[in-house]
N, C-alpha and C positions, 0 to 999 in steps of 0.2 A: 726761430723761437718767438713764441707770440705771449709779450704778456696781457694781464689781463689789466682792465681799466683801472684805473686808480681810482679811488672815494672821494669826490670832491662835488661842490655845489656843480649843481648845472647850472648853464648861462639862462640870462631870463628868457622871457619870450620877446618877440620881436615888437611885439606893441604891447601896453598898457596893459594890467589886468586889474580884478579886483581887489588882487591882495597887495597893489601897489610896487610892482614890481617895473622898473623904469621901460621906457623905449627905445627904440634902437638909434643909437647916436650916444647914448650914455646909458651902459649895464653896470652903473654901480648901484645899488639899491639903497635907500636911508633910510636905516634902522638906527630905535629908542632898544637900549635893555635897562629894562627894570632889573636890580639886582637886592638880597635882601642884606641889609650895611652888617646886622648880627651874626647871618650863617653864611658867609662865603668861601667858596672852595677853589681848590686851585682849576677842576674842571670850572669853574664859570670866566678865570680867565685865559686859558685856552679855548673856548670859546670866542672870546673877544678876539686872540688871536689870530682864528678860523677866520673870522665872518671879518677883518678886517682886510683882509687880503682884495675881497673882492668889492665891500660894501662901506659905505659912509656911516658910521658907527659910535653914534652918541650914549658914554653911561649914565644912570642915573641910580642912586640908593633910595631906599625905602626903610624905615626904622621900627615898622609896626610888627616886624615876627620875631619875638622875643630872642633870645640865645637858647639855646637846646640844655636838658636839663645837665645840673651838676655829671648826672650819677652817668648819664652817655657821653657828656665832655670828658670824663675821666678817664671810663673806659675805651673809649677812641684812643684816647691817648697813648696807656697802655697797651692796644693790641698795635699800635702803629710801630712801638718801641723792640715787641716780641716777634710778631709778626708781618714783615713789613710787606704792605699789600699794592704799592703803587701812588703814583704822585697826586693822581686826581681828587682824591678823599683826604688832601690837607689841608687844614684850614689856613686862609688866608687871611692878610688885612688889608682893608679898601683905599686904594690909591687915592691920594689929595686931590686927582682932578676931576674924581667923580662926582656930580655933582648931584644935590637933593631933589627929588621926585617930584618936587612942589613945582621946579624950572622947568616940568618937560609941558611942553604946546603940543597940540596934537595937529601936525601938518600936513596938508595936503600931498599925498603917495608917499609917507613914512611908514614905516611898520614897527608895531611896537609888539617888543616879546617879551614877556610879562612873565620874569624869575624873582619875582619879590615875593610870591607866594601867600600873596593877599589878594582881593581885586580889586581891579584898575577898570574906573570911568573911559578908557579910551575904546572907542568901537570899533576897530579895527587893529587891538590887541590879542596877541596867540598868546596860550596859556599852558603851560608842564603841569601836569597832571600827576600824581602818584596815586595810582586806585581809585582813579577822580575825584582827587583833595589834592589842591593846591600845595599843602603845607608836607614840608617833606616831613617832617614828622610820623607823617601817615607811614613814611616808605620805610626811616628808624624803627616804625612798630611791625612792619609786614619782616623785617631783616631780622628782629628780635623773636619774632614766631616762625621762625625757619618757612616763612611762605613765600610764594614766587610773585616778587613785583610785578607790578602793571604799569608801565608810564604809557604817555601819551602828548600828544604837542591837541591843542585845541583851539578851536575858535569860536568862544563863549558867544558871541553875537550872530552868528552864522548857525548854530548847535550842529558843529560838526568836529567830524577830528580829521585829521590831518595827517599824522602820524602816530601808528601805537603796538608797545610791543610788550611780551612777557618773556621775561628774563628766566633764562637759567641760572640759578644759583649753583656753583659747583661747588664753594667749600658754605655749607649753610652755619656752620659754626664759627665765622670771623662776619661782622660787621663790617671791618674796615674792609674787607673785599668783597660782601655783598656790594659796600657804598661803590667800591671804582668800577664794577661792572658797570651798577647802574649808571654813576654819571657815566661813564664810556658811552652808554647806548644812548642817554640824552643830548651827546652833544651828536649821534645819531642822526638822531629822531628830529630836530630842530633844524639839523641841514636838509632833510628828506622835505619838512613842512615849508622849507624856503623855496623845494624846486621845483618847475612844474609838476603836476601830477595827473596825470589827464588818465593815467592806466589805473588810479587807485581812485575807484569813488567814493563820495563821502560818505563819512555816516555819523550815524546819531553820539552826541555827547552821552557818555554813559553815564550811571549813577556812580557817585561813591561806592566803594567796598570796605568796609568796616574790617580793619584788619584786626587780628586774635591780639587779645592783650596778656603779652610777657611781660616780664618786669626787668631790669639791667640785675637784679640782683638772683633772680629767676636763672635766667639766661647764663650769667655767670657759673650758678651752678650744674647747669646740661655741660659748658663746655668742660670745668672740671673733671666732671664723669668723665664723659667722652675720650677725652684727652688720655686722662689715667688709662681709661680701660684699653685704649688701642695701645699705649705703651707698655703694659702689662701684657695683654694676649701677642703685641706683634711676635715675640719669637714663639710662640705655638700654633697660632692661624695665619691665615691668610685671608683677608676682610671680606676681600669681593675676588673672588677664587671664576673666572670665564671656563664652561665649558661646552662643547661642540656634540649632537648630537644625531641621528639620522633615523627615521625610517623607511621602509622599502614596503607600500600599501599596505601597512599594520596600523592599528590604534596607537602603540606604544613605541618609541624612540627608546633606538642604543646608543647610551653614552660612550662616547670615543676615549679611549682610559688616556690618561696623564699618570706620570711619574711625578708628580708634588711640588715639580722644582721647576715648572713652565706652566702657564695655560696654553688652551684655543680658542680661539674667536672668532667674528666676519667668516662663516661659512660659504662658501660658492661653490657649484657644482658645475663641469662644464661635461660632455661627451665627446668622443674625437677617436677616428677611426674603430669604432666597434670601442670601445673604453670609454669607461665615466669616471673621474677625479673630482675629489676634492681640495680643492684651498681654502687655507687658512690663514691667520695670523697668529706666529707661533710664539709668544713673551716668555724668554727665561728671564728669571726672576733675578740672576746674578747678573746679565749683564743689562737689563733696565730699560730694555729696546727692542720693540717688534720686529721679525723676518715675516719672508712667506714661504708656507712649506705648504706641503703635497702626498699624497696619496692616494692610491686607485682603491675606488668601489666597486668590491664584489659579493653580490644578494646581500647589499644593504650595508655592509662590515666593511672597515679599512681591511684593505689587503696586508699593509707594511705602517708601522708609524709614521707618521706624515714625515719626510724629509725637507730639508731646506731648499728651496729652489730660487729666491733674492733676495740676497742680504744688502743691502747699505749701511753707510755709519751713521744716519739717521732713522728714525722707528719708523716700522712700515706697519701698514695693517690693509684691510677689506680691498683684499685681491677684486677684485672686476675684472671676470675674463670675459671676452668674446673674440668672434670672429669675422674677419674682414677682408674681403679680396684674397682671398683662398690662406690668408695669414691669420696664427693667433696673436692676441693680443693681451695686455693688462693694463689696469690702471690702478694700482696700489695708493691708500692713501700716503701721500709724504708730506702732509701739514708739517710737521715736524724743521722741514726746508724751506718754507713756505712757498712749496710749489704744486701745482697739477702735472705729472709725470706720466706719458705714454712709452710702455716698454713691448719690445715684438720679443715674441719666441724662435731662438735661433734652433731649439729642439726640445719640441714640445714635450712633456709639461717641468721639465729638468731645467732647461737652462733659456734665460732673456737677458735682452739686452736693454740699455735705454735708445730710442728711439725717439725722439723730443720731450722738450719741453711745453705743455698744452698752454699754463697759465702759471703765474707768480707776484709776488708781492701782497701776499694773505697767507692766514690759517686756513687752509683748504682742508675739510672732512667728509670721508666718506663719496671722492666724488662717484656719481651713477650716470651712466652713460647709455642713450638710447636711439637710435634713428626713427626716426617718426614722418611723414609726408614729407619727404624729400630734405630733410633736417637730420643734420646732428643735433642732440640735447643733450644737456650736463646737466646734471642738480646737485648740488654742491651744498656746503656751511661752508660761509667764507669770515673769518675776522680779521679785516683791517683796524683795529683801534684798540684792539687788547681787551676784548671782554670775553662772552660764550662761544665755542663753538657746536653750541648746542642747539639754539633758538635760532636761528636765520637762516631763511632756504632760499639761494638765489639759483637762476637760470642761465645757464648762457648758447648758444647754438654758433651752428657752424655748417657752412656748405660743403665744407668736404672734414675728413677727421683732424688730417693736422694743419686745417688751416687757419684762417685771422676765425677765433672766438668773440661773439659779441655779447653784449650784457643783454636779458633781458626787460625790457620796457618798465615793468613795475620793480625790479627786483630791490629790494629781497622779497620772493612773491610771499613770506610767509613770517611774519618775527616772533613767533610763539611756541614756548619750550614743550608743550604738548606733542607736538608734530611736524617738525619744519627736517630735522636731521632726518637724510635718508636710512634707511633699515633693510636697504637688500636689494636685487634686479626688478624694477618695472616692470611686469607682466602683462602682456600683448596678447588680445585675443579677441576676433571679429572683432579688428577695429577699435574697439576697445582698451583703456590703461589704467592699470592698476598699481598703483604707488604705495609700496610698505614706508611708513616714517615713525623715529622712535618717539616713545613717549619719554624726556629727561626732564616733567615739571618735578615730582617725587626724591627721582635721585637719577643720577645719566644711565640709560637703558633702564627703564623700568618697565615698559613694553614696549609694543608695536602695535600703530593704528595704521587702520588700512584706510584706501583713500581711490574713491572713483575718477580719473583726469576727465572733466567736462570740455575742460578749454585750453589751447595748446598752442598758440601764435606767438613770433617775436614780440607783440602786445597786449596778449590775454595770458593769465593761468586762471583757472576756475579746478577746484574737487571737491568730490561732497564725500564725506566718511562713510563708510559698512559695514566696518569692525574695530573693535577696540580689544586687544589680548595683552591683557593687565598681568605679568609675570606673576605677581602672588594669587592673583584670582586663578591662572588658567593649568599652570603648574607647578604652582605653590614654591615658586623658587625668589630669589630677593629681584631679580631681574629676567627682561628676555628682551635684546636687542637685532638680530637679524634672521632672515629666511632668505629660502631659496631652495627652488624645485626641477626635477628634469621626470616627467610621469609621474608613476606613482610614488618616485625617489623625492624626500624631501629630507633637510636640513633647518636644524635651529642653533643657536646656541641662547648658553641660559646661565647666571651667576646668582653665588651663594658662599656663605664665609665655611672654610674650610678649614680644620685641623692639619697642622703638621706631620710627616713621620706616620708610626704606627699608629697615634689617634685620630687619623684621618678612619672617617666613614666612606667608601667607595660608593657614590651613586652609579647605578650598571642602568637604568630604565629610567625614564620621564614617561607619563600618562598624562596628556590634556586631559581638563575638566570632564568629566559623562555633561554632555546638552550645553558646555559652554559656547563662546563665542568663537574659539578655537576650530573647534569641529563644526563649528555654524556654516562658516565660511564656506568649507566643502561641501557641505550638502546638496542635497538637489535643488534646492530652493534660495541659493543664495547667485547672487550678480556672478558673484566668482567663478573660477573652474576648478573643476574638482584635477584634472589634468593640463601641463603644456603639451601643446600638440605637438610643438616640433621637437626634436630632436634637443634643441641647441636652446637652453632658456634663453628668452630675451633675444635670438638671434638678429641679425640685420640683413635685412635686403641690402646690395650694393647700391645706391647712389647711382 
């Protein structure tokens, strides 16, 4: 069993650097935190207890960023009482040994991190960013307009950044867990900017973003609605109703019928002896937990209702089949356990076993599995700290499949809820790789952007985008999270709030766009291919 790395600082470098990180004979580093003495949370002092583990670790207060207004202390309050979101978004009070911002000297290989959210004379001060405004305030009004944060760690005298990510927000109607995401990712982001970083180059301090102005009394009344309306419709709909669709070199996709009381999701396609199958992730709605079920493709249409072929007492989803040394294989998501799970098939495509454990100790989503120049590759969302499983895409490889997994160099190579979460098999073709990732800045799966792999080493990732397929733009559905193709056979699925019972509307057909991005992709004229040539999507050469 090979776990995977744990989240912790890295050690310094062996000699001195710029950002004053000690030499070798003594890796404890001496960091100043500015802390702001009116808005402190309990994420700032888990923080302290992070970075005291390895580091020499002087506080300091600051008294110039006022307290947050009445009408958000209020309402913090109250949703912390109703809805309780996590420890990190509680306000604290400043311990008596901390001492005033006036005592801090600025010494020779100290580093000063600068959470007072004002700014600090010292040169050689990092600086938390919300939208590139120091003042979290910025990030209260980005949580209060259901927009997706931007933090960032900085080095205002350097004009670079350091660290910087956009957050998924999954419930956009609770502040108080907008805020522990965020701080979750800042104490992040501040451990990434302490450690080397030689695979992330720098770049430009960004402007401000002027976040949309909602009011606490505004915002009060969306949740109201909100609220009411889901507990009023839940016993007649279904909110975000997942369904699974196919076609076979047509314009137009058949939908895979459901009986009202499950969906389908994470579609895959594999072939195997003269036979094409699909898997799925099947959610009955009574027991509150994903299987993987199955069914054979014939001209296009499920032969039989997808059957159950792995259940656990944990939720599974986005089956990954492939094959390997004359064996099949899966990789079902099991975040849920916090593990990465490799199962063989003992009798294809009915019955698997588990067959190790790949990696654990995270929320692992979606992982995608590839062989690439003499490489296993993983891409994964992994949460170690309790926030999205939506915005962070790390890497990891491997010289054989079940062997020691390593991290990749930059990872997470991606922390941005636009596109980090994988959306289906990596597509291989002359040499070439094609990365589907979901778009969850909007809402989770709200499309899928495509993505050309440039660069591909234990310490490069590089992709440049070629398509964006926006679910409400392309077929007009509330979402569209995964593909997957085997020729002219492809699969989507796509979600949308559904009626219960007899007032359910039966969708039979989905139509991409006429000339959208959709159909772009396949064209003659697009990077892409209109077909996989082998047989086996995404298959592997043996190692």
């Amino acid at each position: 069993m090979n776990k995977a790395p744990s989240l912790r600082r890295a050690k310094p470098r062996a000699s001195g650097d710029e950002y004053g990180r000690t030499s070798e004979g003594n890796d404890r580093t001496l960091l100043a935190i500015i802390l702001p003495k009116h808005r402190l949370w309990e994420w700032h002092r888990q923080l302290l207890l992070r970075l005291e583990k390895n580091d020499d670790v002087a506080v300091f207060l600051d008294d110039r960023a006022p307290p947050y207004g009445l009408a958000e202390r209020l309402w913090l309050k109250l949703e912390q009482s109703l809805f309780p979101s996590g420890t990190l978004a509680k306000p604290i009070a400043p311990d008596p040994a901390w001492r005033s911002v006036s005592d801090l000297e600025e010494l020779p290989g100290r580093i000063v991190i600068n959470l007072s959210e004002r700014s600090q004379p010292y040169s050689r001060a990092l600086d938390l960013r919300y939208g590139g405004d120091p003042d979290s305030g910025a990030l209260i009004a980005r949580l209060l307009s259901r927009q997706a944060p931007r933090l960032a760690v900085q080095c205002p005298a350097k004009n670079i950044t350091l660290a910087s990510s956009r957050l998924a927000i999954e419930d956009k109607f609770l502040i108080g867990r907008g805020l522990q995401d965020s701080f979750s990712r800042c104490l992040s982001l501040i451990e990434r900017a302490l450690s080397p970083a030689d695979s992330r180059p720098p770049a430009e301090v960004s402007a401000a973003v002027a976040p949309g102005h909602t009011t606490v009394a505004e915002f009060i009344m969306r949740v109201i609605a909100h609220k009411a309306a889901n507990l009023i419709m839940k016993p007649f709909r279904h909110q975000e109703h997942w369904q699974v669709a196919l076609r076979d070199d047509a314009r137009s996709f058949n939908v895979v019928p459901d009986d009202g009381d499950r969906f389908y999701a994470d579609p895959f396609l594999y072939r195997a002896n003269g036979k094409t199958f699909l898997f799925v992730e099947e959610y009955p709605y009574a027991d509150r937990r994903g299987l993987i079920a199955a069914a054979e493709v014939i001209d296009g249409q499920l032969a039989t209702t997808p059957v159950a072929v792995l259940k656990r007492p944990y939720h599974l989803s986005y089956p990954f089949v492939f094959e390997h040394e004359g064996e099949f294989w899966m990789i079902p998501e099991t975040g849920e356990n916090r593990s990465i799970e490799l199962y063989r098939a003992t009798e294809f495509p009915w019955t698997w076993e588990l067959s190790t454990v790949l990696m654990e100790g995270a929320v692992f989503s979606d992982a995608t599995i590839l062989f690439h120049d003499g490489l296993w590759w993983l891409f994964v969302t992994a949460d170690w700290l309790g926030t999205s499983t939506q915005d962070e895409l790390s890497i990891f490889y491997s010289e054989t499949l079940q062997g020691e997994w390593k991290p990749h160099r930059a990872n997470p190579v991606k922390s941005d809820s636009r596109f980090s979460r994988p959306a289906g098999r990596i597509v291989q073709q002359g040499g070439r790789l094609f990365r589907p990732a979901q778009n969850c800045d909007r809402t989770y799966g709200a499309g899928i952007v495509w993505f050309e792999i440039t660069a591909l080493t234990p310490t490069k990732f590089s992709e440049r985008e070629i398509a964006d397929w926006d679910g409400q733009t392309e077929i007009s559905m509330d979402g569209l999270h995964s593909f997957d193709q085997i020729g002219p056979l492809q699969t989507i699925d796509f979600k949308c709030s559904v009626y219960r019972g007899v007032a359910r509307k039966h969708i039979t057909t989905i139509t991409p766009r006429q000339g959208g991005e959709f159909e772009r992709l396949f064209s003659k004229s697009s990077p892409f291919i209109t077909t996989v040539a082998s047989d086996q999507p995404g298959s592997h050469e043996n190692p």
